[in-house]
C-alpha positions in Angstrom: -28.9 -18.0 -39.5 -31.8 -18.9 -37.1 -32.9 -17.3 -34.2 -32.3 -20.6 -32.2 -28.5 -20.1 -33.0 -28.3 -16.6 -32.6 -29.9 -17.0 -29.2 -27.2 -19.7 -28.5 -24.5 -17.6 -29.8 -25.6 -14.4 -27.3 -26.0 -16.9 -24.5 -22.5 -18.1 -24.9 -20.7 -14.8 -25.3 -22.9 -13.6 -22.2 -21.6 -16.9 -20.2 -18.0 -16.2 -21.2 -18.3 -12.7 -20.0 -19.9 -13.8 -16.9 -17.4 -16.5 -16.1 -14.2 -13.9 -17.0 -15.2 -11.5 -14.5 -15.9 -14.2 -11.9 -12.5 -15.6 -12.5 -10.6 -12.5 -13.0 -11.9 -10.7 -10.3 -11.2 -14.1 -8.1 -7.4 -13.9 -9.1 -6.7 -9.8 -9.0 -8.2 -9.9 -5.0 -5.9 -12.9 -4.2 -8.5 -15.8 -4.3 -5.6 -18.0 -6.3 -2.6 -17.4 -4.9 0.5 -16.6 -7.4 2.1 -19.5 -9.4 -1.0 -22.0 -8.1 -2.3 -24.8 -10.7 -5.7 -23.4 -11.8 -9.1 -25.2 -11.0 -9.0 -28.2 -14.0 -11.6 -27.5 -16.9 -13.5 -30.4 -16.1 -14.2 -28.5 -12.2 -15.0 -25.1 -13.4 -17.3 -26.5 -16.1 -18.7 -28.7 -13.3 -18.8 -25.3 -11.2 -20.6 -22.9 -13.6 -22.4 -25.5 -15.6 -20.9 -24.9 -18.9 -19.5 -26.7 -21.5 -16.0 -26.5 -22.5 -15.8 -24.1 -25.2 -17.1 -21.7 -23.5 -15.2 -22.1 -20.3 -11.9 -22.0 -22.7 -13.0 -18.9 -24.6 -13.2 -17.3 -20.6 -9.5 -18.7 -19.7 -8.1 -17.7 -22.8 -9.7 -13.6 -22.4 -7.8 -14.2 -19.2 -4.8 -15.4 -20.6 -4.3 -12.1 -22.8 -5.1 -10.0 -19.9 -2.0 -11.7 -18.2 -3.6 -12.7 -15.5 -3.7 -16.9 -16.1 -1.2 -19.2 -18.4 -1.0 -22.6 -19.8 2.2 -24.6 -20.0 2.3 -28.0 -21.5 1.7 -30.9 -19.3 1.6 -28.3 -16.1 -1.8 -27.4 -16.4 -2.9 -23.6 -16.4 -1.1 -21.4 -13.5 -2.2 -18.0 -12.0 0.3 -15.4 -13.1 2.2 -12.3 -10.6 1.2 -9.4 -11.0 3.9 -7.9 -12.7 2.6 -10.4 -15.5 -0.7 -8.2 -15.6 -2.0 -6.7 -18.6 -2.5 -3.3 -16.0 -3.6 -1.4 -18.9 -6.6 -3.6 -19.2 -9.9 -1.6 -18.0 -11.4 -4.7 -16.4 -7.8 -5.6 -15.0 -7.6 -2.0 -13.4 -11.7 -1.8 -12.3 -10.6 -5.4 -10.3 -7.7 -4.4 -8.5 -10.0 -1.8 -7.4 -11.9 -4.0 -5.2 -8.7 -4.8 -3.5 -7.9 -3.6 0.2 -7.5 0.0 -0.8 -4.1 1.2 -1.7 -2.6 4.9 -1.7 0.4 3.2 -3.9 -1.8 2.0 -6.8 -3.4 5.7 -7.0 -0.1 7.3 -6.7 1.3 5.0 -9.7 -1.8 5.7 -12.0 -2.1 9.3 -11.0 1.6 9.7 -12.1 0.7 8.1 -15.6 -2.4 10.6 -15.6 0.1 13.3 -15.4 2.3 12.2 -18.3 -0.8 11.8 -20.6 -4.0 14.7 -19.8 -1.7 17.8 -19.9 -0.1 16.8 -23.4 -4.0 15.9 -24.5 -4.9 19.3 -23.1 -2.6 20.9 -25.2 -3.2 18.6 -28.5 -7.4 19.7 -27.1 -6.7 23.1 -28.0 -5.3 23.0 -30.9 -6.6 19.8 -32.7 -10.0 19.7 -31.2 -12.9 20.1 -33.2 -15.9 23.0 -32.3 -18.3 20.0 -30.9 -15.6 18.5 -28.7 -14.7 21.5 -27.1 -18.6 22.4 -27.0 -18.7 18.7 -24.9 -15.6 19.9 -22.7 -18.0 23.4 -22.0 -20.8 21.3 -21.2 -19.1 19.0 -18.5 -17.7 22.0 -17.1 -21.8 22.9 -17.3 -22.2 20.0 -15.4 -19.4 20.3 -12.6 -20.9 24.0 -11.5 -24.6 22.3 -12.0 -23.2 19.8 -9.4 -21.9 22.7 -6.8 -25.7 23.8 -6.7 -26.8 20.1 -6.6 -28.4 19.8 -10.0 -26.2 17.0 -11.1 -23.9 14.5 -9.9 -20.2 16.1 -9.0 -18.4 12.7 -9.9 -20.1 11.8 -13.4 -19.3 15.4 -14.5 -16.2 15.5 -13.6 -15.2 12.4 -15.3 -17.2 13.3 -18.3 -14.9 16.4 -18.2 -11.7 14.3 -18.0 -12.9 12.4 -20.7 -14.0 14.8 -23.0 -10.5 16.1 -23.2 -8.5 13.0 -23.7 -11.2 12.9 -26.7 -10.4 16.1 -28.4 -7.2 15.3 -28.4 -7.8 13.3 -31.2 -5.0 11.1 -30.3 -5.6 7.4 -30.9 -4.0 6.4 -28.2 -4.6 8.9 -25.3 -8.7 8.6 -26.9 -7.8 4.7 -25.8 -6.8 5.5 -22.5 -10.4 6.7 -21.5 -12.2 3.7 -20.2 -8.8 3.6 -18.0 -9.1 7.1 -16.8 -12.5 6.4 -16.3 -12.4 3.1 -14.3 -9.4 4.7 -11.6 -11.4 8.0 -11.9 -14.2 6.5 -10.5 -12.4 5.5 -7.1 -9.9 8.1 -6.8 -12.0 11.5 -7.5 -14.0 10.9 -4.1 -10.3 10.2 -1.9 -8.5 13.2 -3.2 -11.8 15.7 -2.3 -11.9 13.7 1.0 -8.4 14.3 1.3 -8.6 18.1 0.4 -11.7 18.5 3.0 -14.8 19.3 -0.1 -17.6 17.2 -1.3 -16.3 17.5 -4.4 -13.9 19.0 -7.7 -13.2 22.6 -8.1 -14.9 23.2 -11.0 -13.0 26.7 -11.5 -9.8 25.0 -11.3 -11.4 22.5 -14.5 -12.8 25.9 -16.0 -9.2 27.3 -16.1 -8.1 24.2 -18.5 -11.5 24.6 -20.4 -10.8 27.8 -21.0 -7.8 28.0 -22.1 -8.4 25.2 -24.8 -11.4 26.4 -26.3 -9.0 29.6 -26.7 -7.0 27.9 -28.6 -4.0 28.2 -25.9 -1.5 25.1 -26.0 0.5 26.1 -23.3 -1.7 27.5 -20.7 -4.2 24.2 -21.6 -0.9 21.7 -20.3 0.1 24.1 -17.6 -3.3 24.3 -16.0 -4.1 20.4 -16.6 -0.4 19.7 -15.3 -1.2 21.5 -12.5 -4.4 20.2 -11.7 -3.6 16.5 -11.7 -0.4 17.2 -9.5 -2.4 18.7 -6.8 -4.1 15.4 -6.6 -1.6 13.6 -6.9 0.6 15.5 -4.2 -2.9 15.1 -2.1 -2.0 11.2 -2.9 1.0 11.3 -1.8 0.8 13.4 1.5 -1.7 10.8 2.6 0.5 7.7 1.9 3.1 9.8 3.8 5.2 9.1 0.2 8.6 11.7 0.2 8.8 12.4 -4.0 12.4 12.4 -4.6 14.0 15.1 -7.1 12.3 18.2 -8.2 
């Protein structure tokens, strides 16, 4: 293979990528309205100055993300929402840069607290010596970040992560560039929300602990409890009423 085609090859992946996050960012923060006929091929080539192939390679990422489809002799419309591939990092990271929305936090925090207190608890008693040693150090990290030696948010997210890791689960370890993505934007509401700069890092240590003691139970209690106090701040805020108990 030459280096001329190579080249061509990376240029053409990196154009698809670029065009794909144009797009799909354009859709998710309502640029195309639902249901609309998508801009014809020959205009968005026109527009990004591509040639075809690569311009279908972008609508067809979009397509399996939910967010476009193509109909025989109707052209290629924008999908609804409910349509949405949600579970999609990039999907999530663009509804993101929406108007913000309490409801949209609420709903993900909710699947949060289905999934990290059952990882806690698979954490403790599947994880390996290194992964907890990883969960230790972002707890490191978060009480570094209290004295101002390193940033609050990365560390707690690298905490978070580190967990749904040593789980060892293959689909809760898929579900951290999700976590991450939402984590990013909610983290700094929910300390705004409970009046600090940032996480308690003694309420993380108390789920840390408790895993690298080999502890189950207490691991889910104290990660249930952790992610319901966010999400309760979440719901306070959006003046939500949870129903049941």
């Amino acid at each position: 293979m030459s280096d001329s085609f190579s080249r061509s090859n990376r240029e053409g992946r990196n154009l698809t990528a670029t065009i794909t996050q144009d797009l799909g960012r354009a859709i998710v923060t309502g640029r195309f309205s639902n249901g609309i006929v998508f801009p014809y091929e020959a205009e968005l080539c026109k527009q990004y100055g591509v040639s075809r192939p690569v311009l279908r390679e972008a609508v067809k990422m979009l397509t399996a993300k939910g967010l476009l489809a193509a109909r025989p002799r109707q052209g290629t419309s924008v999908q609804p929402e409910d349509q949405w591939n949600l579970l999609d990092p990039d999907v999530l990271h663009w509804m993101l840069e929406r108007k913000f929305s309490i409801e949209l936090m609420v709903d993900f925090t909710e699947v949060r607290l289905a999934i990290e207190p059952r990882a806690a608890a698979l954490a403790a008693t599947l994880g390996t010596e290194a992964q907890h040693a990883r969960i230790m150090d972002a707890i490191e990290r978060m009480v570094a970040a209290d004295a101002g030696d390193d940033d609050a948010l990365a560390a707690d997210i690298a905490f978070h992560v580190a967990v749904l890791e040593a789980s060892n689960n293959r689909f809760f370890r898929q579900f951290t560039d999700l976590a991450e993505a939402t984590l990013r934007f909610s983290i700094r509401r929910t300390n705004a929300y409970k009046g600090v700069p940032r996480a308690s890092a003694a309420e993380h240590k108390a789920v840390a602990d408790a895993i690298v003691e080999h502890d189950p139970k207490r691991a889910q209690h104290e990660m249930y409890v952790l992610i319901e106090g966010a999400l309760n701040l979440l719901l306070d805020a959006g003046g939500h009423i949870r129903q049941g108990g």
